[in-house]
C-alpha positions as CSV (number, residue, x, y, z in Angstrom):
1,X,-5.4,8.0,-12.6
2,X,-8.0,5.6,-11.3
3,X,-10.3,6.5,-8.7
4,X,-10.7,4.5,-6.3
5,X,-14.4,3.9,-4.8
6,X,-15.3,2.2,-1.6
7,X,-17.5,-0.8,-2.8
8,X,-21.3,-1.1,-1.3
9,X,-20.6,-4.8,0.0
10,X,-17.7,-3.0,2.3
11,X,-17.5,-4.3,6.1
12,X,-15.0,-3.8,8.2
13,X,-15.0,-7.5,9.2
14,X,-13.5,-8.4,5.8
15,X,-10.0,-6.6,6.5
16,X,-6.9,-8.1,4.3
17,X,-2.9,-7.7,4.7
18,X,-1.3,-7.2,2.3
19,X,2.6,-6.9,1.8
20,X,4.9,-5.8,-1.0
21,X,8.9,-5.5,-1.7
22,X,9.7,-2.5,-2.2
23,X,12.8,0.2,-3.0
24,X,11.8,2.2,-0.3
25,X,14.8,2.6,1.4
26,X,15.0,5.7,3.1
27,X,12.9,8.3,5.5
28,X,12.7,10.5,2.5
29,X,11.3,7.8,0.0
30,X,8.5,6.9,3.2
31,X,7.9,10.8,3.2
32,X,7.3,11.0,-0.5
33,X,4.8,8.0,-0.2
34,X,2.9,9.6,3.0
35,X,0.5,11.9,1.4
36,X,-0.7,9.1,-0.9
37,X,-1.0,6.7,1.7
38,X,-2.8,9.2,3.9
39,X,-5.2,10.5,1.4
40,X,-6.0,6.8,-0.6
41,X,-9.5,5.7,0.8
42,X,-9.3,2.1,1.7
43,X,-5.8,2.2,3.0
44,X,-6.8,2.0,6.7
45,X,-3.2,1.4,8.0
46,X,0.2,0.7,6.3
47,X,4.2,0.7,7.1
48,X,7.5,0.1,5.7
49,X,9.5,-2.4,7.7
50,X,12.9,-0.7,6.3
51,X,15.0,-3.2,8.5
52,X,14.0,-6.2,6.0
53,X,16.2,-6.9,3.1
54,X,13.0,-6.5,1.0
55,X,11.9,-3.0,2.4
56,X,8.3,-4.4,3.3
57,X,5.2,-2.5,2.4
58,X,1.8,-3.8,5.1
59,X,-1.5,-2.4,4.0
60,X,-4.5,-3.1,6.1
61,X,-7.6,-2.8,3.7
62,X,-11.0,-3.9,3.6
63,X,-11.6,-3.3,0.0
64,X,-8.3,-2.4,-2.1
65,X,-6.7,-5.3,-4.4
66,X,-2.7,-5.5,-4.7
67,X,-3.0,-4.4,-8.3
68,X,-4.8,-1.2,-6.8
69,X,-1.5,-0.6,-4.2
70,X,0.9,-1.4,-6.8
71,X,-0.5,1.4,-8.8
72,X,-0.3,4.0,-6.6
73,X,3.4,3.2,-5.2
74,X,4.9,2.9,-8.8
75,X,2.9,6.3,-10.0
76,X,5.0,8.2,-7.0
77,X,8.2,6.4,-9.2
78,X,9.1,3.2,-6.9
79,X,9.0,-0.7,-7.1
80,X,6.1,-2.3,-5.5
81,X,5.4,-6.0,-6.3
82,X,3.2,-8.7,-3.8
83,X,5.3,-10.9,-1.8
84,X,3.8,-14.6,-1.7
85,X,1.6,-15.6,1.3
């Protein structure tokens, strides 16, 4: 696996949104996700709106790219794509 370093142009300023569908459709699949939510650097906040048909992902980061989110969701064994602006 990747790690993932916080780049030296980093500001808190520059903080993105980013959302994903996902297949995380229960408390238990949120659970599984936690600790690697919780222990990424650069995830500054994120939730699952499981109420949505697409099972939302929302990632608050000042320097992570989708491709780095999508990553880490599919390496716990779930579907993560970016949903269009």
């Amino acid at each position: 696996m990747n790690t993932i370093v916080k780049p030296a142009s980093y500001s808190e300023q520059n903080v993105q949104v980013f959302v994903f569908k996902t297949n995380l459709i229960s408390a238990k699949d949120i659970w599984r996700i936690s600790p690697v939510m919780g222990e990424t650097p650069g995830i500054l906040k994120w939730n699952v709106d499981q109420h949505d048909i697409d099972n939302v992902l929302r990632i608050e980061t000042a320097w992570l790219m989708p491709e780095d989110i999508i990553r880490l969701v599919t390496a716990v064994g779930y579907l993560c794509e970016e949903l269009p602006d």
